[in-house]
N, C-alpha and C positions, 0 to 999 in steps of 0.2 A: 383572069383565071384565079381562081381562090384556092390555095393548095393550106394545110393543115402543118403547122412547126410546131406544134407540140404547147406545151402550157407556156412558153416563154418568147420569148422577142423582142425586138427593137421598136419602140413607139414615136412613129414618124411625127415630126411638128406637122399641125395644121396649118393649112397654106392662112394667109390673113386677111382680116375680114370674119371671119368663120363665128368669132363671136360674137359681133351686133346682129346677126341673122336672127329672124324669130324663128322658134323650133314648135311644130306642131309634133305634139307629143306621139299622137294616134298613127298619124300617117307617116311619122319615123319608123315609128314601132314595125309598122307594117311592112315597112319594107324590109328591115331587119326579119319580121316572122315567116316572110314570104322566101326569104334568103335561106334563113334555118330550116326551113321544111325541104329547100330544095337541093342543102347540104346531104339531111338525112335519107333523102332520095338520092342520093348521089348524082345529082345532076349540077356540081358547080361549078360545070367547067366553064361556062358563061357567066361565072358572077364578078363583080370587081370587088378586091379586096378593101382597093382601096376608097371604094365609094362609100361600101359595109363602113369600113372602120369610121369613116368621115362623120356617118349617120350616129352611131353609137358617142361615138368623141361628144357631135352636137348633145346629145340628153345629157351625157355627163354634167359636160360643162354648164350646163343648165342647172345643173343640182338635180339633175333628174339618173341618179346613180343607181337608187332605190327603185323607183318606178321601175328601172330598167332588169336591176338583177331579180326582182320578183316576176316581171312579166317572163325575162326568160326561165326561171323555174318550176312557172307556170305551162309555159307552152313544154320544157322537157317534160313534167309531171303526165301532161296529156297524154303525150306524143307517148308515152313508157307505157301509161297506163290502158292504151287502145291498142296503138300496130304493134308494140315490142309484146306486151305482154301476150296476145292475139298468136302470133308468132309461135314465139316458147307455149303458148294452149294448146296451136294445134300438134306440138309434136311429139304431146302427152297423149299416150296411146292407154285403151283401157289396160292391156296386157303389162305396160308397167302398172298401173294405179292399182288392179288386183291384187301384187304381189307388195305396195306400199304398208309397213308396218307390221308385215311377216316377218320370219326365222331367216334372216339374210342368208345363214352361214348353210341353209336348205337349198338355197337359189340352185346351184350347180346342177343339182339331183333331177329337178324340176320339168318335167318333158314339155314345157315350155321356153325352157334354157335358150334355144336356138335364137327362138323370138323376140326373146326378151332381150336378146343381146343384141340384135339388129335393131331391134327402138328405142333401145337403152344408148345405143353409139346414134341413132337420128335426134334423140334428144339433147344429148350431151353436147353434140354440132350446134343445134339449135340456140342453146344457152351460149355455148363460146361465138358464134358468131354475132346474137344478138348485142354480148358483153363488147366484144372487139368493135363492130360499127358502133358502138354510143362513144367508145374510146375514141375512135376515128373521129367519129363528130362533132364529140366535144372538143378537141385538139383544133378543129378549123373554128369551132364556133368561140374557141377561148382567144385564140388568136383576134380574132373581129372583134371583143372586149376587153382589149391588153388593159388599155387606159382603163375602164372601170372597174377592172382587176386592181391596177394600181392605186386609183381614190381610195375603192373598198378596201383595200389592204389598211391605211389606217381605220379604220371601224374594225377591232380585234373579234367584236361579237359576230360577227356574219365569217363564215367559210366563203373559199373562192367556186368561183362557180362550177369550176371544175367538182373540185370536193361533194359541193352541193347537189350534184346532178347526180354523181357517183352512189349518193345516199339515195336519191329519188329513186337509180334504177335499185337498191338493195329492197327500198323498202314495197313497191311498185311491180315488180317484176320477179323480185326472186321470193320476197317475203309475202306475196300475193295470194290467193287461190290459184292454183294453176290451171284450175276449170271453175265455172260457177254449179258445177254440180257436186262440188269435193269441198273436202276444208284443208285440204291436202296443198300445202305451198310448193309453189317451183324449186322451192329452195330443199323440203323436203324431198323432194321426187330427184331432186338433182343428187345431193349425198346420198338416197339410197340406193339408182343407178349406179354412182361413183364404186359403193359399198359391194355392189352387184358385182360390177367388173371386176374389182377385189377377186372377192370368193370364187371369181370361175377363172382366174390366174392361179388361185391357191390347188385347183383342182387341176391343174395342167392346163386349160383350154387359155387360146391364145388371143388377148385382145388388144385395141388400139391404144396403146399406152401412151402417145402424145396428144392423140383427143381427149385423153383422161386428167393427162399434166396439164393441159390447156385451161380443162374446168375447175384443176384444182386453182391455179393463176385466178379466177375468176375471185374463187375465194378468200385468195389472198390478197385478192384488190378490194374487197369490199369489208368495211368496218361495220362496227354495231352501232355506231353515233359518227356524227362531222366531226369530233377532235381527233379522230383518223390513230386513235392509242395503240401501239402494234400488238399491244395484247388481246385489244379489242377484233382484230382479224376474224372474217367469218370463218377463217378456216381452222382457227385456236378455237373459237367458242362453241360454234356450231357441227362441223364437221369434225375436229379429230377426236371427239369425246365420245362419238358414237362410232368413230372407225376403229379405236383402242377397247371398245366395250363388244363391238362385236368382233371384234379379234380374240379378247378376251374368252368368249365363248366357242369361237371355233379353237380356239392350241387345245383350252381343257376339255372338251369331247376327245379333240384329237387326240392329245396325251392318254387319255384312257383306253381309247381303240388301243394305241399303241403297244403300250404297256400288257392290252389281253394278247394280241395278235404277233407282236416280234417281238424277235428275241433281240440281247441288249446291245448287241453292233448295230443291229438293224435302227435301232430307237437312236442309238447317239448320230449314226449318220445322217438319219434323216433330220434330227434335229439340229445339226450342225448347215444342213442345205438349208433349211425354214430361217435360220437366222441370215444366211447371206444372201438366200432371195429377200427379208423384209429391210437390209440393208439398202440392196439394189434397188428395190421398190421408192425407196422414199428419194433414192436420190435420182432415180430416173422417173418416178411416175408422181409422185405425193408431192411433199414437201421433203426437204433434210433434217426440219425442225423435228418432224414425229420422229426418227430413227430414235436418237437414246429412247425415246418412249414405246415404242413399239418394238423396241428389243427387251426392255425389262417386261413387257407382258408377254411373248414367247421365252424367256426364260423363267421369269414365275409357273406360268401355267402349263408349259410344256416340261419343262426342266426341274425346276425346283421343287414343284408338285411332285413326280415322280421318281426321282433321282435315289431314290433310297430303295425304293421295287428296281431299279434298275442294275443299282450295285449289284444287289443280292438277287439277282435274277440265276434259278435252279439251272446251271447247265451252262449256262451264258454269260452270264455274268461277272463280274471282277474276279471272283477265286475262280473261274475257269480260264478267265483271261492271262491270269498269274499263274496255273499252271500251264499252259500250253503258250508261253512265253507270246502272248497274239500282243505284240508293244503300240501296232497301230490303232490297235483297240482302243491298247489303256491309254493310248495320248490322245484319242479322243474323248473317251470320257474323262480325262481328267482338265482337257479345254472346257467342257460344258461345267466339270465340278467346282472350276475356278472363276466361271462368271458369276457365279449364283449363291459363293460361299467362299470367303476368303481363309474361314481353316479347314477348310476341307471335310465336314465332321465325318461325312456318313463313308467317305472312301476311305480315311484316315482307320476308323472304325476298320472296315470292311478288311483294310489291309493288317492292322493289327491283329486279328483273327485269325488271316489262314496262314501267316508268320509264326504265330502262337501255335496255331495247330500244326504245323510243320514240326514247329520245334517240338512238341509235345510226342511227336512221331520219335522224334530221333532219340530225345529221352527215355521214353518207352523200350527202344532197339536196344539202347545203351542199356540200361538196367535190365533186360533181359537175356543180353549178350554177358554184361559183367555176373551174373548169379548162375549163370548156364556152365556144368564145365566143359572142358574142350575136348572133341574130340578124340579119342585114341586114335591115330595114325598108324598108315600099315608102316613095318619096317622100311626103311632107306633101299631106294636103290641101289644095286653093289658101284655106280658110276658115281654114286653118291659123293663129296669129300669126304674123308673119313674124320676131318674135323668138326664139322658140320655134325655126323653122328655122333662127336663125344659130345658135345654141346648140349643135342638130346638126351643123352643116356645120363648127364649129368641133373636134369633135371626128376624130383619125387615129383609125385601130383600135384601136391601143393605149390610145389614151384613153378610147373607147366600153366596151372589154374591163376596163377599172381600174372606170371607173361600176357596169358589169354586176356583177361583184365586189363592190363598195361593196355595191348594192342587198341581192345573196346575202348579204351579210355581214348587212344589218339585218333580211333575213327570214327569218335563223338565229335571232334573240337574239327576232324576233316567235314565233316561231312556238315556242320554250320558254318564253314568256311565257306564252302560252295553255298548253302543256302544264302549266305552273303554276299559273294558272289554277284549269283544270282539277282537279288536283290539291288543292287546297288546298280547294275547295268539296265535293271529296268527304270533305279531313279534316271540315271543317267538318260536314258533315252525317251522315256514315255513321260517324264514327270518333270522334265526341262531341269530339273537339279532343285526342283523345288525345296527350301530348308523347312517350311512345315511338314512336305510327308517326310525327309529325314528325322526328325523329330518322332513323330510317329513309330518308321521302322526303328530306329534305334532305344524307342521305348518296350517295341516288339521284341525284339532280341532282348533285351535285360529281364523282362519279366520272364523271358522261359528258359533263360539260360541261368538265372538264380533261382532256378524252382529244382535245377540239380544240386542238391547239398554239396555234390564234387569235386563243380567247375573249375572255380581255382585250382585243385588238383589236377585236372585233367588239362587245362591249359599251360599250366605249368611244365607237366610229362610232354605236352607235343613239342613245344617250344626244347626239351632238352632232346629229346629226340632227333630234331635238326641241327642241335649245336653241338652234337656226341660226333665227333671224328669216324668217317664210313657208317653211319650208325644209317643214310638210305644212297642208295645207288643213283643219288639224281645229280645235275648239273650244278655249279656254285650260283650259279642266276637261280637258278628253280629254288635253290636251300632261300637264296635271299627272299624272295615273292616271298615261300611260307609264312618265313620269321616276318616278316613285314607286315603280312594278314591274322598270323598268331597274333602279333602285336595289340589290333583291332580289337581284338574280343576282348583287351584288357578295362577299355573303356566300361566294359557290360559287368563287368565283374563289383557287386556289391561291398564285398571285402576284402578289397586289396592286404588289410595285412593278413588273411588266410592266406593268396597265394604270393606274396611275400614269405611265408613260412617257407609251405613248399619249395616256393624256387630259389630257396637259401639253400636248402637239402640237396637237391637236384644241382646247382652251381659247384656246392660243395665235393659230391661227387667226380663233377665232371675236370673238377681241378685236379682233388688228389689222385685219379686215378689218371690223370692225363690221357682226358678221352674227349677232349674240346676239340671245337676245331682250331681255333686260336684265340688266345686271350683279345687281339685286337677285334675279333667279331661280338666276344664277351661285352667288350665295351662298347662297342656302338647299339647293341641288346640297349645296355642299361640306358644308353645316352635317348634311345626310344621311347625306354620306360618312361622317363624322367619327363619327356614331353606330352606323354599318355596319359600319366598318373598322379604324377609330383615325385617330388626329390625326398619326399618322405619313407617309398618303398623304396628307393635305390642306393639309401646311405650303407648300409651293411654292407651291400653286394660290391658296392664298390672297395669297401673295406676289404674284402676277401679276395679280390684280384689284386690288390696293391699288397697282401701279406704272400701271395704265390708270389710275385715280380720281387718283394725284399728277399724269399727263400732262396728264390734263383741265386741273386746277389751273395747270400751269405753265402751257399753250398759253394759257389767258385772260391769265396773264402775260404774254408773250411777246406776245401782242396788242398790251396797253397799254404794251409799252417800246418799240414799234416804233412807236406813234403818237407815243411822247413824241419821237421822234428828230425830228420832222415832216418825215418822209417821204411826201412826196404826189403822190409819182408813181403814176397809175394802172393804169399796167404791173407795179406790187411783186408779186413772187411770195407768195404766200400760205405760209406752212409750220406742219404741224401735225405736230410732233414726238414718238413716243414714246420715253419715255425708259423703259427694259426692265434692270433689273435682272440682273447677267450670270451669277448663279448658279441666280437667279429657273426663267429663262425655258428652252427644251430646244431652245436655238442650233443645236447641232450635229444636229437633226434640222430646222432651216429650212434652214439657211445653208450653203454650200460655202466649205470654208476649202481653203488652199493646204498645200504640200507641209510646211512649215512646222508646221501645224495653226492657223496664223495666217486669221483669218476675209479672205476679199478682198473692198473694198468696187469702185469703179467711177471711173473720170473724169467727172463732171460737166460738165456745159454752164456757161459761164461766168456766167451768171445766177444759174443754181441754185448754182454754189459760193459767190456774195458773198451768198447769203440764208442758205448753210450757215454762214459764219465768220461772220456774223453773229447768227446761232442760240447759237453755240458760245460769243460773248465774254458773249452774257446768259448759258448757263448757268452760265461760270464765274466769272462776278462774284457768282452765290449758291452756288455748289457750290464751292470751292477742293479740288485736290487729287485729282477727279475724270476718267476720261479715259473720252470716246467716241468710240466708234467705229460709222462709220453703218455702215445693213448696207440698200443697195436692194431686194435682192430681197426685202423683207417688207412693202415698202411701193407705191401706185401715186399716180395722178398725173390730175389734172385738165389736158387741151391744149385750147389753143383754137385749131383752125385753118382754115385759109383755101383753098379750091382752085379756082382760075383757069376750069380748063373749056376744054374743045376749041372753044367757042362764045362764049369772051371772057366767061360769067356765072360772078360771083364767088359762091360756096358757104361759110357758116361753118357748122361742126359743134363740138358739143363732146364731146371725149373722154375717156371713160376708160380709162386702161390702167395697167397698169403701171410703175414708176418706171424698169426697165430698159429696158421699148419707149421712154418719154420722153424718155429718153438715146439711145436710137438715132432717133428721129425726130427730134428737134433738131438733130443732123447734119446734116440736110437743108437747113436754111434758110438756110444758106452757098454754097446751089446755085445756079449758075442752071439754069435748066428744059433737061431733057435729059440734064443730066450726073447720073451711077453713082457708086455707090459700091461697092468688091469686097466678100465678106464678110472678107478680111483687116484691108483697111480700116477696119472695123466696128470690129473683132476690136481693131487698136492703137489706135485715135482714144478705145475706151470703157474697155478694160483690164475689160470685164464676160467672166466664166469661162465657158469655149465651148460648153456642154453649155445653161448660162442661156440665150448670146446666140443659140443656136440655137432655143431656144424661144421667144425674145421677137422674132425673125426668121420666125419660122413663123406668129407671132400675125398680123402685122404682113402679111403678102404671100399668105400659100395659105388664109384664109376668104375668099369672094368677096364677102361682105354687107360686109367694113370693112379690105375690102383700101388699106389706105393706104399701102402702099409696092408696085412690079412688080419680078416680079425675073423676071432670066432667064438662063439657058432656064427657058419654065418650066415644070416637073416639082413633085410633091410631095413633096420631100426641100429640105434644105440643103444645099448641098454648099460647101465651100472656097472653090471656083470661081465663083459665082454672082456676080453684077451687080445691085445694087437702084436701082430709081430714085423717085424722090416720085410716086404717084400722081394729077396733077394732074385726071384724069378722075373721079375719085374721085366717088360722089352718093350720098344714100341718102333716103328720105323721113321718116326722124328727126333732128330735131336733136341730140338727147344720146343717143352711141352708147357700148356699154360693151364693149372689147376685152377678149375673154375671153382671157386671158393662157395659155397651153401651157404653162406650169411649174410647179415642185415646186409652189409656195407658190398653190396656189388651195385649191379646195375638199379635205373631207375625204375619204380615199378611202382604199383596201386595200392597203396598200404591197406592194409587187411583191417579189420573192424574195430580189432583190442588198437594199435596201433592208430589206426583213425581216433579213438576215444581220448586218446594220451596225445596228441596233437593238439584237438579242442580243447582238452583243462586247459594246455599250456599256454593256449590260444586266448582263453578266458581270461584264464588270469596276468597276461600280459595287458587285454584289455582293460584290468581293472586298471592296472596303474593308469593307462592313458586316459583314462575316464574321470581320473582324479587329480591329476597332472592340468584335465583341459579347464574342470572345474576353478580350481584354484587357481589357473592362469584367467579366466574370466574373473573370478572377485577380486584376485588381487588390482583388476586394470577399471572395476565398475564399483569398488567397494561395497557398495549395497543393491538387491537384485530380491526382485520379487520369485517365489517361485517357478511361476510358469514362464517368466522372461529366463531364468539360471538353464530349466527343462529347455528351453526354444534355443539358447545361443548355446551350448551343451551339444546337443542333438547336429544343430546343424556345423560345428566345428569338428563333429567327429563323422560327419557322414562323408569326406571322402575318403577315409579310411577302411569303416566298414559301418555296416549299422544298429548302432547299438541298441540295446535292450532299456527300456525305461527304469524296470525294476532295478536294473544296475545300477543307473544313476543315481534309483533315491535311494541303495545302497551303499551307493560310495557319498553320498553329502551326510547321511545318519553317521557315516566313518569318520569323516571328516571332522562334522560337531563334536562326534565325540575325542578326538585329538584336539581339538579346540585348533583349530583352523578356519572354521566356520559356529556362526554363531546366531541362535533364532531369532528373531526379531520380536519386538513386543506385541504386535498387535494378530493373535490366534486368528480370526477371519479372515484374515488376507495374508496369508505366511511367506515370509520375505526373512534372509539369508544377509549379515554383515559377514566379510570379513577382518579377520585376526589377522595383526601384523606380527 
């Protein structure tokens, strides 16, 4: 019995003898051809293998290797080209040959579909079985020719006969006519069938996906030549070039339907299915080889073609996905946006936009909120606290209208918190943490958060807001998140030293009026900054918490020298001095100086000046060499006073106010009962600066809860002319009342326009220095610099500061040349900068 082992085996010796025998070439032949015919009839069960192989052995050895390996290529040639090919003819039905070299990707539609897929799967049979028995066959018939496999094997130019046959069925059978009435080859009818079953998978219907992998095996068995090149594969050359072209053509129809017909979940999901069915496809029915290739033509022509209609698709699309927070959306469009584009452009895009336009909303609010005034409120509930009402009543319009502002300002910097928020929980979840769209949104934010001239400002106010002691009713975790998310927006911020101005002002306050929450929160503030920003905006500020921590130190000082004196009078004014650092602290945004630019302090009450010179001989018996200068208006003032009553009942209250009301109420006690004072009077007796004395005059006489001084007429203004008297009617049912003081130096709030203007000079011109400073730190370190190289490393050493103005810079290098610090170069064409040592 003759069983089939495949191309390989053990080559039995011939028994001996074998080779003085004469070999008749023909009637060897013959029995050999009469064996092979009865192989491919499958009838071997009667044959002897080892007779066959005996016979074959005999021509070899004869030198007849040649004769033999062509007669049997000969007889395969036949045998391919009559029953196999015969075969595969009859199972070419017209109903395929019709649809041979039509619109493949039409087949489905086709109301002959049914048909065509029932003779489409008998032909496909047809081909894989014809393919399989010549396999089968040639496996027994190679066996029976081990040995002249082996001779032929040195002869490099001839293939083994395996190979050889292999070629005879490509070229014989599949490369054939597959009718003699067609020019139509087996092999075409075969890929377009193959192509057929495709397209009516693609359309839902369900076909025989291992008879299809069977045929596609066919093609990967058969090369384009006997050197058997695996590039050469029919199924690389022939077949996947027209299953990728008409793929090609079905996604870009499809993508267009798409795109008319659903909306953009609809499109990404379904595009997401089409990819992991043409996955599935290649590795259950194709090949695996086509996948990366048949995924980059459903991502081109599905995806990448339309992905940009998809983003911006009206209603559906990414800005609807971003607002109705749909994240399973955006994670799937942003899977398909990452196959097909590694920066993302057109979502990046997409996202930058409705970030922009968000923020442009909130800006808008802002600047509508901040110019709008505030409402008038009905009067207080009588449950109301009636501290609470002085608080109100204490407030003119103009200072109701700065609070309202204030607020607008912290519910600009809340309200792109959440926008951030927001944002950052969809990177987080829909966008895998992607650092390109971070990029992106955090480009989105800077551009519309410097498009408010305020920010710094307004960032500034929130952040003191949460660091003002009771200043919101929330938990110490919730103050930390804030300040933690305040922090954030400092990144966005253009010119860090703008809100370094500010939040020197804002620090400033929150020191001397001891309204922090604690110095140690102050600090880890800056230690934030400092990792946010640089140590460029944080040097001052740390300056000015380290001159509060020495004040502390001294004033305990200053306790115990004042006890050594034994001073035991119980009337000693108490004094807690700070001692403020003058390059420290941002003076000229507390304090009003004179014409001069010299700061003006006040005349003091004769008490308070021998507590002052006495302050002043301790500090400078430790400090030699030092000079202060007080500055009242940054400080207040505990009084203790006394008021008589229309009813002969004495009243003491204790007050707080201000150190400049202090000064003017001490005035007073000089009086007897009845007599005024003008407000010129005021005005010389205190030498306090008129704009001040006017607000510490207003504190003082127009609240009616701590009205401690009458004036008249009276009206609610100050006027020149005015007459103040001691309020000796004076009552209130608190003992410790706190005059909220009408000037600059209270709480934090929105500077008004004049006062915004006088910020920027100072702002300007601080800038110049550092413009000139960066300058001349580049020449000195390049000596010589062309100007657009001085312009480029200029520019960019100051841009994380803030960002400067060109025209500045070629105004400060004109400055410079002309101090002869910089000096022109010779050659006018190309203008280049030496420096001066």
């Amino acid at each position: 019995m003759l069983s089939a082992r495949g191309r390989g085996g053990k080559i039995r010796a011939p028994k001996k003898g074998v080779s003085k025998d004469e070999v008749d070439v023909d009637a060897t032949w013959k029995i050999l051809e009469d064996a092979f015919a009865d192989i491919h009839a499958k009838n071997a069960s009667s044959l002897s293998y080892e007779t066959l192989f005996r016979n074959a052995y005999k021509l070899v050895l004869k030198k007849k290797q040649d004769v033999l390996y062509d007669r049997v290529c000969g007889f395969e040639q036949a045998y391919l080209g009559s029953v196999v090919r015969e075969q595969v003819a009859a199972a070419a039905t017209s109903t395929l040959l019709v649809g041979l070299g039509g619109n493949n990707a039409a087949v489905a539609a086709d109301s002959q579909a049914n048909q065509r897929r029932i003779d489409g799967e008998n032909f496909l049979r047809a081909v894989k079985t014809a393919f399989q028995d010549e396999q089968l066959s040639m496996g027994m018939i190679t066996d029976v020719l081990i040995y002249m496999e082996r001779i032929m094997m040195q002869d490099t130019h001839r293939p083994s006969i395996y190979v050889a046959v292999m070629d005879l069925f490509r070229r014989h059978v599949l490369q054939a006519p597959v009718r003699d009435d067609t020019a139509f080859t087996a092999l075409d009818l075969l890929e377009a069938t193959i192509l057929d079953m495709i397209q009516m998978e693609r359309h839902g219907e369900l076909i025989d996906r291992g008879l299809v992998r069977a045929c596609c095996h066919v093609l990967e068995g058969l090369y384009e030549s006997v050197a058997e090149d695996e590039s050469t594969k029919l199924y690389l050359t022939s077949f996947e070039p027209k299953f990728l072209d008409v793929s090609r053509r079905f996604y870009h129809q499809e993508g267009l339907d798409l795109v008319a017909q659903a909306d953009a979940s609809t499109f990404c999901g379904h595009a997401r299915r089409r990819l992991r069915e043409e996955e599935e496809r290649c590795q259950q029915t194709l090949a695996a080889v086509s996948d990366a290739k048949i995924r980059a033509v459903v991502e081109h022509e599905l995806i990448a073609t339309h992905i940009k209609d998809v983003i911006n698709m009206e209603g559906t699309g990414v800005k609807s996905m971003l607002d109705n927070d749909r994240l399973g959306d955006l994670a799937n469009i942003y899977e398909l946006v990452s196959k097909i584009d590694r920066r993302k452009t057109h979502l990046k895009a997409a996202l930058h936009k409705r970030v922009t336009e968000l923020g442009a909303e909130i800006n808008k609010a802002a600047s509508i909120t901040f110019n709008t005034a505030p409402e008038k409120k009905a009067p207080p509930k009588p449950a109301e606290p009636k501290e609470a009402k002085n608080a109100k009543d204490a407030k003119n319009p103009a200072e109701r209208n700065l609070s309202h502002q204030t607020q607008a300002a912290i519910l600009w910097v809340e309200q792109i918190l959440e926008l951030k928020a927001k944002y950052d929980r969809i990177w987080e979840r829909a966008f895998d943490k992607d650092p390109v769209i971070e990029k992106a949104l955090e480009a989105a934010f800077q551009d519309f958060i410097n498009l408010n001239e305020r920010s710094s400002e307004y960032v500034s106010l929130f952040l003191d807001e949460y660091l003002k002691r009771g200043a919101k009713a929330v938990s110490e975790l919730d103050v930390d998140a804030m300040l933690d998310r305040g922090i954030l927006l400092l990144q966005y911020l253009a010119n860090t030293d703008l809100f370094e101005t500010y939040y020197r002002k804002h620090l400033a306050k929150r020191l001397l009026m001891k309204k922090t929450v604690s110095r140690d929160v102050e600090r880890q503030m800056l230690s934030k900054m400092k990792m946010k920003i640089g140590n460029h905006v944080t040097t001052k500020l740390e300056g000015m918490i380290k001159d509060t921590d020495t004040s502390d130190n001294l004033a305990a000082q200053y306790k115990e020298y004042v006890r050594n004196l034994g001073d035991a009078d119980p009337k000693r004014i108490e004094l807690d001095a700070r001692i403020l650092t003058t390059n420290q602290w941002p003076f000229e945004l507390l304090s009003r100086n004179d014409d001069q630019g010299s700061y003006r302090t006040c005349n003091f009450p004769p008490a308070i000046e021998r507590t002052k010179m006495r302050f002043e001989k301790f500090y400078h018996e430790k400090h030699t060499g030092r000079k202060l200068t007080w500055m009242p208006n940054l400080g207040d003032a505990d009084v203790r006073a006394t008021f008589k009553g229309t009813e002969g009942k004495t009243r003491r209250y204790e007050l707080n106010m201000s150190t400049h009301c202090m000064v003017v109420v001490m005035l007073f006690n000089d009086l007897e009962a009845g007599q005024s004072l003008t407000f010129e009077q005021i005005e010389a007796e205190t030498s306090i600066p008129r704009p001040d004395l006017i607000k510490s005059l207003g504190a003082l006489s127009l609240v009616p809860k701590w009205r401690v001084l009458k004036k008249e007429p009276q009206s609610k203004e100050i006027l020149a002319s005015d007459h103040f008297y001691f309020n000796e009617g004076f009552s209130s049912p608190f003992v410790k009342i706190k005059i909220a003081s009408i000037s600059s130096f209270g709480s934090s709030r929105v500077e008004n326009t004049e006062e915004r203007r006088a910020t920027q000079r100072r702002v300007d011109d601080e800038r110049g220095h550092v413009v000139e400073a960066a300058i001349v730190r580049i020449m000195k370190q390049r000596k010589t610099l062309s100007h657009q190289q001085l312009m480029s490393e200029t520019l960019q050493q100051l841009s994380a500061r803030f960002q400067p103005d060109v025209s500045m810079i070629k105004r400060k290098i004109e400055a410079l040349i002309d101090r002869e610090y910089l000096e022109r170069g010779p050659d006018e064409d190309k203008p280049s900068y030496n420096y001066l040592a």
